[in-house]
C-alpha positions as CSV (number, residue, x, y, z in Angstrom):
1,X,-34.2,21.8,-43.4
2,X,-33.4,22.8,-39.3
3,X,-31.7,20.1,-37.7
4,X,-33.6,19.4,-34.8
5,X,-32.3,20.4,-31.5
6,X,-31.0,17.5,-29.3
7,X,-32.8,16.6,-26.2
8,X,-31.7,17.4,-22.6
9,X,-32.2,14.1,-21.8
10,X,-30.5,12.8,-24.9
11,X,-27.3,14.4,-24.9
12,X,-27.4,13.1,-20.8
13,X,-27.5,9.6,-22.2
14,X,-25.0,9.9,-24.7
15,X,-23.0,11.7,-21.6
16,X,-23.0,8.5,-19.7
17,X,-22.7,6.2,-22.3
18,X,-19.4,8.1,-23.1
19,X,-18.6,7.4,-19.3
20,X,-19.1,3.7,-19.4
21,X,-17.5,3.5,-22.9
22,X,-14.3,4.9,-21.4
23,X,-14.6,2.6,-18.1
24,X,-14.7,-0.5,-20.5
25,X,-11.5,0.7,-22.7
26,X,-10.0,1.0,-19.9
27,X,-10.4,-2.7,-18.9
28,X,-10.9,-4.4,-15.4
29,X,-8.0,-6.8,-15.6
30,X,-6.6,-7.2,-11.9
31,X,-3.1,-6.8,-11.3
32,X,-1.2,-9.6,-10.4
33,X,1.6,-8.0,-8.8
34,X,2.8,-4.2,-7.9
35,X,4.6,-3.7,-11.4
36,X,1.8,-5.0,-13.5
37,X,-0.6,-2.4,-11.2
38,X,1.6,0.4,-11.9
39,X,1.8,0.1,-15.1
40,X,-1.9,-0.2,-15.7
41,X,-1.9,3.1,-13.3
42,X,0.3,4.7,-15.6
43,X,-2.1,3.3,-18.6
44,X,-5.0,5.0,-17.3
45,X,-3.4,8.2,-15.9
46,X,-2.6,8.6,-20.1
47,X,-6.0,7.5,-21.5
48,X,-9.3,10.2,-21.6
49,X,-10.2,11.2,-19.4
50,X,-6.5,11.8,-18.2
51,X,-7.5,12.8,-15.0
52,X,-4.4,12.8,-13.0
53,X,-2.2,14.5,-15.8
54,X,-5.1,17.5,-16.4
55,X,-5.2,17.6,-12.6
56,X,-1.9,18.4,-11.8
57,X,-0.5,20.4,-14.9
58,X,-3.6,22.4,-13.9
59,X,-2.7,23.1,-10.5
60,X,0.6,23.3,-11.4
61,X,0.1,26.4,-13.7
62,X,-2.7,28.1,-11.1
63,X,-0.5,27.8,-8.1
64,X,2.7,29.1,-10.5
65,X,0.5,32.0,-11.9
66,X,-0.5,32.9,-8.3
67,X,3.3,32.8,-7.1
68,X,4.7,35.1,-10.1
69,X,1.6,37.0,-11.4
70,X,-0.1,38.2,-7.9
71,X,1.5,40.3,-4.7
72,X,3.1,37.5,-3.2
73,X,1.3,38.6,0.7
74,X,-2.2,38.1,-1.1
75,X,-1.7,34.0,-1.0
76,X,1.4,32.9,0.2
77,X,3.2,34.3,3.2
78,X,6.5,32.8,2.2
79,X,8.9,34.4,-0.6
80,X,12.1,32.2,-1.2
81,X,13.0,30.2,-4.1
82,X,13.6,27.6,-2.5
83,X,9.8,27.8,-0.8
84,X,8.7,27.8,-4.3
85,X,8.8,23.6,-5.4
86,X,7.2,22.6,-1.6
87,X,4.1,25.0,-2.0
88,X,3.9,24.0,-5.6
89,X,4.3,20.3,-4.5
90,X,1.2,20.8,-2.3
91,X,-0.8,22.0,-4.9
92,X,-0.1,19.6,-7.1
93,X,-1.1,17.0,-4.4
94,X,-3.6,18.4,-3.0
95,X,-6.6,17.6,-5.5
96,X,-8.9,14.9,-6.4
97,X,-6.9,12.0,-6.9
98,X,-5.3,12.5,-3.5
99,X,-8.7,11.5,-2.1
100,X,-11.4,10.1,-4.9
101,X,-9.2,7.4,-4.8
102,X,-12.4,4.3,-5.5
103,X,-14.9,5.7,-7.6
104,X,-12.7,6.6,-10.6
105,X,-11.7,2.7,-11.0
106,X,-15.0,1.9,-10.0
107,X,-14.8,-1.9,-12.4
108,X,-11.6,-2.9,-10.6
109,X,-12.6,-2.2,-6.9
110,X,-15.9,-3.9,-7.2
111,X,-13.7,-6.6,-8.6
112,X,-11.2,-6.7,-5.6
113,X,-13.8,-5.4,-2.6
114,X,-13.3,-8.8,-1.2
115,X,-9.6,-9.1,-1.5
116,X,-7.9,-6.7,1.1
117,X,-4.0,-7.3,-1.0
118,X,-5.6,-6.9,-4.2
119,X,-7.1,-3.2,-2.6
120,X,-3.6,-2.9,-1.4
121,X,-2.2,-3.0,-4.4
122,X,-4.6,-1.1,-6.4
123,X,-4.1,2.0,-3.8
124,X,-0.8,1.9,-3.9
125,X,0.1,2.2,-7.4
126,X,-2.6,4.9,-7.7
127,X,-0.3,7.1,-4.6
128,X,2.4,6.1,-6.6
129,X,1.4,7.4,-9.9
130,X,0.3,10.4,-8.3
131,X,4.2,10.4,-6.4
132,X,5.7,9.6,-10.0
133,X,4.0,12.9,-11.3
134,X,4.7,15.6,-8.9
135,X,7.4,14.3,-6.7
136,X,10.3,14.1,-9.6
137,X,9.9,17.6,-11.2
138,X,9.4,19.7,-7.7
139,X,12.6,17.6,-6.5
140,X,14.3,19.1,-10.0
141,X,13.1,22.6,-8.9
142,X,14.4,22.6,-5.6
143,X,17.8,21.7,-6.6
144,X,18.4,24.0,-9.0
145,X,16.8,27.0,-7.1
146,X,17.9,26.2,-4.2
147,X,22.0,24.8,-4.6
148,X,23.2,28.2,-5.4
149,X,21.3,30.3,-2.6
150,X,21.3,27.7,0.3
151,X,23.6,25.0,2.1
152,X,22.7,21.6,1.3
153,X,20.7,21.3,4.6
154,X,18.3,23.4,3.5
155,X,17.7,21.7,0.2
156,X,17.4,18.1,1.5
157,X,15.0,19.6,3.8
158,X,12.7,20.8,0.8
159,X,13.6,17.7,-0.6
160,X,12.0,16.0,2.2
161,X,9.1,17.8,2.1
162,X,8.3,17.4,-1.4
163,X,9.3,13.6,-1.3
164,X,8.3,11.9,2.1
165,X,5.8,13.9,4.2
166,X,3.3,13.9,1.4
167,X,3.8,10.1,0.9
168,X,2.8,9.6,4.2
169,X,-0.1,11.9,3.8
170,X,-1.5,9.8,0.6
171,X,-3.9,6.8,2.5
172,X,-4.8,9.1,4.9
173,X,-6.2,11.6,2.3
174,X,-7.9,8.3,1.0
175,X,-10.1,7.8,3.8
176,X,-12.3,10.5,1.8
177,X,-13.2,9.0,-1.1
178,X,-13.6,5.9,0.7
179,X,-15.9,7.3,3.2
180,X,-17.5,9.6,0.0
181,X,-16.9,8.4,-3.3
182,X,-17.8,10.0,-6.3
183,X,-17.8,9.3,-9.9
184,X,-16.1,11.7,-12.4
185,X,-19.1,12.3,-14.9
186,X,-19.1,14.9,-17.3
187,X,-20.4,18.6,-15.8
188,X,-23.0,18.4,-18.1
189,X,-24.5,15.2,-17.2
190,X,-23.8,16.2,-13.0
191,X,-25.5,19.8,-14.2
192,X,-28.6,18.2,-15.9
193,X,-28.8,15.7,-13.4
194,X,-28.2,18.4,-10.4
195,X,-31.6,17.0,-8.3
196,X,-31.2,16.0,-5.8
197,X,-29.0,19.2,-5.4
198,X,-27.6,18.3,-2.0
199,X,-26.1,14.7,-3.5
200,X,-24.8,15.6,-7.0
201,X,-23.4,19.6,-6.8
202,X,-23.2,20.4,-2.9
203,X,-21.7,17.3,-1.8
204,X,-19.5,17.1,-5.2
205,X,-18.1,20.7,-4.9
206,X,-17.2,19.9,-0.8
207,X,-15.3,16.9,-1.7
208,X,-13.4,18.6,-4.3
209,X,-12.1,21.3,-2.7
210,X,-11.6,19.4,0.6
211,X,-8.0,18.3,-0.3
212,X,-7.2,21.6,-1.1
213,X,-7.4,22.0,2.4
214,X,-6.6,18.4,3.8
215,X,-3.3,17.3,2.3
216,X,-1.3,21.0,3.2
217,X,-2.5,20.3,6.7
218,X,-1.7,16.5,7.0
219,X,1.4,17.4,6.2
220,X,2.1,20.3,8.7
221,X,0.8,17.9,11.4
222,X,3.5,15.5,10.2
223,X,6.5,17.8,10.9
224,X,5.1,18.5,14.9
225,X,6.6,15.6,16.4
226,X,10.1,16.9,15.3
227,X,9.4,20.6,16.3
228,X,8.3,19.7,19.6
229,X,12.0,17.3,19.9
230,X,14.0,20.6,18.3
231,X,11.9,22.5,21.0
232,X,12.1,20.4,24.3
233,X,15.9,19.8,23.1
234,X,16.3,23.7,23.7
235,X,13.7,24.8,26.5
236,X,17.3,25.6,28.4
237,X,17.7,28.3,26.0
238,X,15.8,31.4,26.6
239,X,15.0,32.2,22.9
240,X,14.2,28.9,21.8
241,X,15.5,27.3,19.1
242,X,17.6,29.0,16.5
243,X,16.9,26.8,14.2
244,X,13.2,28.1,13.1
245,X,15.3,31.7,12.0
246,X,17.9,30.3,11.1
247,X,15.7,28.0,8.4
248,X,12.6,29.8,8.5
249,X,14.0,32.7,7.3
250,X,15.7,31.0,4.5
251,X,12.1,29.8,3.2
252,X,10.8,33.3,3.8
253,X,9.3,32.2,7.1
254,X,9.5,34.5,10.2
255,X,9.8,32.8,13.8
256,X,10.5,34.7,16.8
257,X,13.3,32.1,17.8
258,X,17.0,32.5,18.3
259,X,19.6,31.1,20.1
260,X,22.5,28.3,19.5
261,X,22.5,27.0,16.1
262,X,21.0,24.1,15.1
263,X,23.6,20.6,15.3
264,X,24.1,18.6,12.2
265,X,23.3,15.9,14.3
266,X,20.0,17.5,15.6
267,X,19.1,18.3,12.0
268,X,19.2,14.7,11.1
269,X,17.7,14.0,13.8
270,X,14.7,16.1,12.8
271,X,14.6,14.7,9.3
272,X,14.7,11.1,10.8
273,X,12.0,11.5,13.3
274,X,9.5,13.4,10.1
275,X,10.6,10.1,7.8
276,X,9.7,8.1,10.9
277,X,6.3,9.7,11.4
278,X,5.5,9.9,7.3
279,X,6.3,5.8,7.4
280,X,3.7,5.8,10.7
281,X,1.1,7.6,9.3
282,X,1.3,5.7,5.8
283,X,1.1,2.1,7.7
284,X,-1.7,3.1,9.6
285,X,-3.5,4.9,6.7
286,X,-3.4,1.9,4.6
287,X,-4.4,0.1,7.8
288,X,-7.5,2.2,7.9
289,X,-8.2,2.3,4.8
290,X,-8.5,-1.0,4.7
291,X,-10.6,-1.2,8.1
292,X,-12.6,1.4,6.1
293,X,-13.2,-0.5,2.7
294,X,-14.1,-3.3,5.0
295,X,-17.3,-1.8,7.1
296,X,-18.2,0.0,4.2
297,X,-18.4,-3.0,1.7
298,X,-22.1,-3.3,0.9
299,X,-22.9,0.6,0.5
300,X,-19.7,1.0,-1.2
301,X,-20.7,-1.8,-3.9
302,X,-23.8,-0.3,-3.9
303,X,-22.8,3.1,-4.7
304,X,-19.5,2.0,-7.1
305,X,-22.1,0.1,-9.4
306,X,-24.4,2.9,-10.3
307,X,-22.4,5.9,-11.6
308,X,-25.8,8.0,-12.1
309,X,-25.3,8.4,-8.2
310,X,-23.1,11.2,-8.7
C-alpha cells in the first residue's frame, strides 16, 4: 500500500517544531557571571544546530579553496604567506554570527531585554566564542608561515590583525542583527513560507551576505588613524612613507611609497594607536548596542517571540 505523501504544510510544522525543540534543549538559564556565559556560549556553539562551528569551518575551507585552487588575481590581490591567515581570518569572521547576534538566542534575550549587564554579558561571550574559534588557529598560521620568511615585525603585525582589529569590529557588526534580526529556520520552512517574499528571502539573503562585506571593511577603517600618523609623520619626505613598500610588499601589497625606513619606535607606535582605536570602537559598539537594544525594545520583543517572522 503507497505511503501517502506528506503535506507541504506538514513537513513546515514539523520544521518549526524541530526549531523550538532545539531552542528548549538548549535552555534559557541566564548567566550569572562572564564564565558561566561562556561556557553556555561554548554549549551551544557544540549543540545542533552548531551554527558557529558549520559557519566558520565552512568559510574556512571556501576562502582556502579560493586561495590555492583559483588564479590568485581573480579574488585576492595579495599573494604572501604570510597574507594568507589575515584574509582567511576575515572570512572566517565575516559571517552570520558576526551580526545575527539576538535572534539565534532568541529565549535568553527576551529574558534579559530589560537588563542592560545581563545583554552585556550575553554579547560578549557570543564575540568571544566567535574570537575563541578563529582567532587561535589563524594566529598558529601566521607564525609558522610567516617566522621563516619575515622579521618578527611583520608577524606581530598579522598577529594584530587577526587578533585585535576584528575584536573591535565585533559590536559594531552587531548593530545589524539588532537593528534586523532574523531567526535561523530551516530553508525549507523559510522556502515554503517565502510570502511575503520581500521579508522572508530578500531581506534574509541581504543580511547574510552583508558581513561578508561589513566586517573586512570595519576593519580597514580601523587601521586609518595609524596610516594617516605614519603619513603626516613623513609628509617631509618626498616619497612618503617607506614603510607601505617596505610592508606592503611583504604581504603582496603594492604601494607607490618609499623613502626612510620605518622606526621601531614608529612601528609600535602604529600598532598602539590600531589597539587604541580597536578598544574605541569596541566601547562605543557595546555602547550602542546597548542604546540600540534600548529604543528598539518593544518591536524587538515583538519580533524575537514569533520565529515564523522569518
Amino acid at each position: 500500500m503507497p505511503v501517502p505523501e506528506i503535506s507541504r504544510s506538514q513537513r513546515a510544522r514539523d520544521s518549526l517544531a524541530g526549531f523550538t525543540a532545539r531552542e528548549g534543549q538548549r535552555g534559557s538559564a541566564m548567566p550569572v557571571n562572564f564564565r558561566t556565559a561562556l561556557v553556555a556560549e561554548l554549549g551551544q556553539a557544540f549543540s545542533a544546530p552548531y551554527q558557529i562551528p558549520i559557519t566558520v569551518v565552512a568559510n574556512a575551507v571556501l576562502m582556502s579553496a579560493a586561495w590555492f585552487l583559483l588564479p590568485r588575481d581573480w579574488l585576492f590581490t595579495i599573494t604572501s604567506p604570510l597574507a594568507f591567515p589575515i584574509v582567511l581570518s576575515s572570512w572566517m569572521y565575516s559571517d552570520v554570527p558576526a551580526t545575527n547576534v539576538l535572534a539565534p538566542d532568541r529565549l535568553r534575550v527576551l529574558a534579559a531585554l530589560d537588563d542592560p549587564r545581563m545583554l552585556t554579558r550575553l554579547l560578549v561571550a557570543k564575540s568571544a566564542v566567535l574570537w575563541l574559534f578563529v582567532a587561535p588557529l589563524c594566529v598558529l598560521i601566521a607564525v609558522v608561515s610567516g617566522i621563516r620568511r619575515h622579521d618578527i615585525l611583520i608577524v606581530i603585525t598579522a598577529i594584530v590583525g587577526i587578533c585585535v582589529i576584528p575584536v573591535g569590529c565585533l559590536p559594531v557588526a552587531a548593530l545589524v542583527g539588532i537593528r534586523w534580526p532574523y531567526h535561523p529556520l530551516e530553508l525549507r520552512y523559510r522556502w515554503e513560507h517565502r510570502r511575503p517574499l520581500a521579508r522572508m528571502i530578500v531581506r534574509w539573503t541581504v543580511l547574510i551576505l552583508l558581513p561578508y562585506i561589513l566586517v573586512p571593511a570595519l576593519g580597514v577603517l580601523m587601521t586609518l588613524p595609524a596610516l594617516a600618523v605614519l603619513v603626516r609623520s613623513h609628509e617631509d619626505n618626498s616619497h612618503v612613507v617607506n614603510f607601505l613598500n617596505d610592508i606592503g610588499q611583504k604581504l603582496g601589497i603594492h604601494f607607490s611609497a618609499g623613502g626612510r625606513p620605518l622606526s621601531t619606535g614608529m612601528f609600535a607606535l602604529c600598532v598602539t594607536i590600531t589597539c587604541g582605536v580597536a578598544a574605541l570602537t569596541w566601547l562605543v559598539g557595546r555602547w550602542a548596542d546597548l542604546r540600540l537594544i534600548k529604543r528598539r525594545k518593544a518591536a524587538l520583543a515583538n519580533w524575537l517571540a514569533d520565529p515564523t517572522r522569518g
